[in-house]
FIPA-460966 format. One line per field, with one value per atom (N, C-alpha, C): residue number from 1; y, x, z. Coordinates in steps of 0.05 Angstrom, whole numbers, plus 5000, padded with zeros to 4 digits. Each point is the difference from the previous one (the first is absolute). Last residue first. Example, Ala and Ser with C-alpha at 12.3 -4.5 7.8 and 13.67 -1.06 7.14 Angstrom:
// FIPA-460966
i <- 2:2:2:1:1:1
yy <- 4955:5024:5022:4885:5024:5024
xx <- 5257:5016:4985:5006:4982:5018
zz <- 5142:5001:5014:4999:5000:5000
//
This chain:
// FIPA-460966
i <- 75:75:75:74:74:74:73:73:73:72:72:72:71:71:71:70:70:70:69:69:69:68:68:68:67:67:67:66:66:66:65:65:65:64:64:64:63:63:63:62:62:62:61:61:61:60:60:60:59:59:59:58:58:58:57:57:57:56:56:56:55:55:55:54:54:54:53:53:53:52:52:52:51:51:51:50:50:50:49:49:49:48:48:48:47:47:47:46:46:46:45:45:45:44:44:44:43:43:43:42:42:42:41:41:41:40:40:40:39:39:39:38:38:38:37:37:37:36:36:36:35:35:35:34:34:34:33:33:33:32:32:32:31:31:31:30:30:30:29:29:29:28:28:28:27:27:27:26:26:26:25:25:25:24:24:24:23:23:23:22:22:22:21:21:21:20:20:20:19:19:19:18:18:18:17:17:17:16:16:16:15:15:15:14:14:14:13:13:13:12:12:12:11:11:11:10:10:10:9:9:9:8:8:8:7:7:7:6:6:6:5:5:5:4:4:4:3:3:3:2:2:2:1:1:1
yy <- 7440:5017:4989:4955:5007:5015:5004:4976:5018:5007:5012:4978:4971:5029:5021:4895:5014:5034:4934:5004:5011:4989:4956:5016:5085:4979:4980:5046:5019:4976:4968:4998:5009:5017:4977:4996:5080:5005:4970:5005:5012:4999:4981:4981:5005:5062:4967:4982:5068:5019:4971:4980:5004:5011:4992:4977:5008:5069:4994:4975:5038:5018:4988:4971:4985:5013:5026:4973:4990:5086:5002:4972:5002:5014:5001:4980:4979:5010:5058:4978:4979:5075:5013:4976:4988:4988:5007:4957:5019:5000:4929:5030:5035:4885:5020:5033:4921:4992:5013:5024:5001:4985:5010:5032:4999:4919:5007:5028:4949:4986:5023:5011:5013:4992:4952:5024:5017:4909:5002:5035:4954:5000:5016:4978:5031:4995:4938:5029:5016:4916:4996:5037:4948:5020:4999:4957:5025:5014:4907:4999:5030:4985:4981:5011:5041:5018:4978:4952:5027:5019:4924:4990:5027:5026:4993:4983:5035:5019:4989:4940:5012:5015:4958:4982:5015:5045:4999:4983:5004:5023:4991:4932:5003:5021:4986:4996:4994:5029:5021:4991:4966:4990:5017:5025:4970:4982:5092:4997:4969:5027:5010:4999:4967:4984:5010:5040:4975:4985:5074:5008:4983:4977:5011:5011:4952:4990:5000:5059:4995:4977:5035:5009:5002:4951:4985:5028:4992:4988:4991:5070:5007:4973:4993:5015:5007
xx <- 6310:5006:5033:4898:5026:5014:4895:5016:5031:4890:5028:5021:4927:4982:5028:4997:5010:4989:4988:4981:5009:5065:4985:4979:5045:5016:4982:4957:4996:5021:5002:4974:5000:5078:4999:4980:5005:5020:4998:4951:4982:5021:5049:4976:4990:5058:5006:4999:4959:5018:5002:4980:4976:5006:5077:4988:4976:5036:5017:4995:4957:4979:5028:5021:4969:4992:5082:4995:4986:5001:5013:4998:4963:4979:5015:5048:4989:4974:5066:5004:4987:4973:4997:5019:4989:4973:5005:5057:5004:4972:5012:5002:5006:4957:5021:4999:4930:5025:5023:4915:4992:5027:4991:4999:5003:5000:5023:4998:4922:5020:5027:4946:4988:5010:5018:5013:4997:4974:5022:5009:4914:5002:5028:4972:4987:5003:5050:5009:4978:4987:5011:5014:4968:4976:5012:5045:5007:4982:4993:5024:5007:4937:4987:5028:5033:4976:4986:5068:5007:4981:4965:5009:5022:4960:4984:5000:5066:4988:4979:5038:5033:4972:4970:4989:5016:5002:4975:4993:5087:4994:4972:5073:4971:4990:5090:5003:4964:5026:5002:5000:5009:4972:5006:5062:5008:4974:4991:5032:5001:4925:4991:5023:4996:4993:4995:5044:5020:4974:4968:5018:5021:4936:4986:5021:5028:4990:4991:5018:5023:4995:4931:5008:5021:4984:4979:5004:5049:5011:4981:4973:5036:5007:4928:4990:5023
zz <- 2300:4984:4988:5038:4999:4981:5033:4988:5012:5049:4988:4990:5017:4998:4990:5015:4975:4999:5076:4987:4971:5061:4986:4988:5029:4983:4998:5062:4974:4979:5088:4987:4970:5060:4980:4992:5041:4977:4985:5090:4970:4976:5078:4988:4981:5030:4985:4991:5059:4971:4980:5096:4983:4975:5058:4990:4985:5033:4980:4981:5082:4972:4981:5082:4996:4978:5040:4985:4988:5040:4976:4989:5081:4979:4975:5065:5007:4978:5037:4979:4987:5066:4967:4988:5087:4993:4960:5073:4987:4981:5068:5013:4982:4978:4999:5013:4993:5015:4995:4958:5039:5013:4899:5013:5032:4945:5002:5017:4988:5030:4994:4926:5028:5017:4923:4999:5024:4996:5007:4994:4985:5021:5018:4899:5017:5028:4955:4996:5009:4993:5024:4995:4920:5022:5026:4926:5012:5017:4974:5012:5007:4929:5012:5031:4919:5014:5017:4953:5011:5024:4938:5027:5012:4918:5017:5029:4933:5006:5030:4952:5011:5017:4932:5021:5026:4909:5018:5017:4954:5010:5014:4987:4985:5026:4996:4977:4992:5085:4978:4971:5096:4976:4982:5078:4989:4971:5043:4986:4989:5057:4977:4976:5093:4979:4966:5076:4990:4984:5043:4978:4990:5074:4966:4983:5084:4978:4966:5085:4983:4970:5058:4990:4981:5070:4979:4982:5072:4982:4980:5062:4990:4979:5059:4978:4981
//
């Protein structure tokens, strides 16, 4: 799941020059993330890190949704 993940973020870098095909084989290659963030809580012995990761990624996510969606522009 580790490398189909890796995938999605090597594919989303390397298509970038056509955003909406990047996006969509990205996200096709990322659904292996709802599986993988919950594995992270149950294979680490630090539980309050393992939450800090998980609410940092979701931060990040939504942070890039809101950006491609233009909901928020650049300053």
């Amino acid at each position: 799941m580790l490398q189909m993940y890796a995938i999605s973020l090597f594919s989303y870098l390397s298509l970038s020059f056509n955003s909406a095909f990047a996006l969509r084989i990205s996200e096709l290659f990322g659904i292996v993330e709802i599986l993988l963030l919950p594995m992270l809580y149950h294979a680490t012995r630090h539980k309050t890190l393992a939450v800090m990761v998980i609410c940092s990624m979701a931060f990040g996510t939504l942070a890039l949704a809101l950006f491609e969606t233009k909901l928020i522009q650049q300053v």
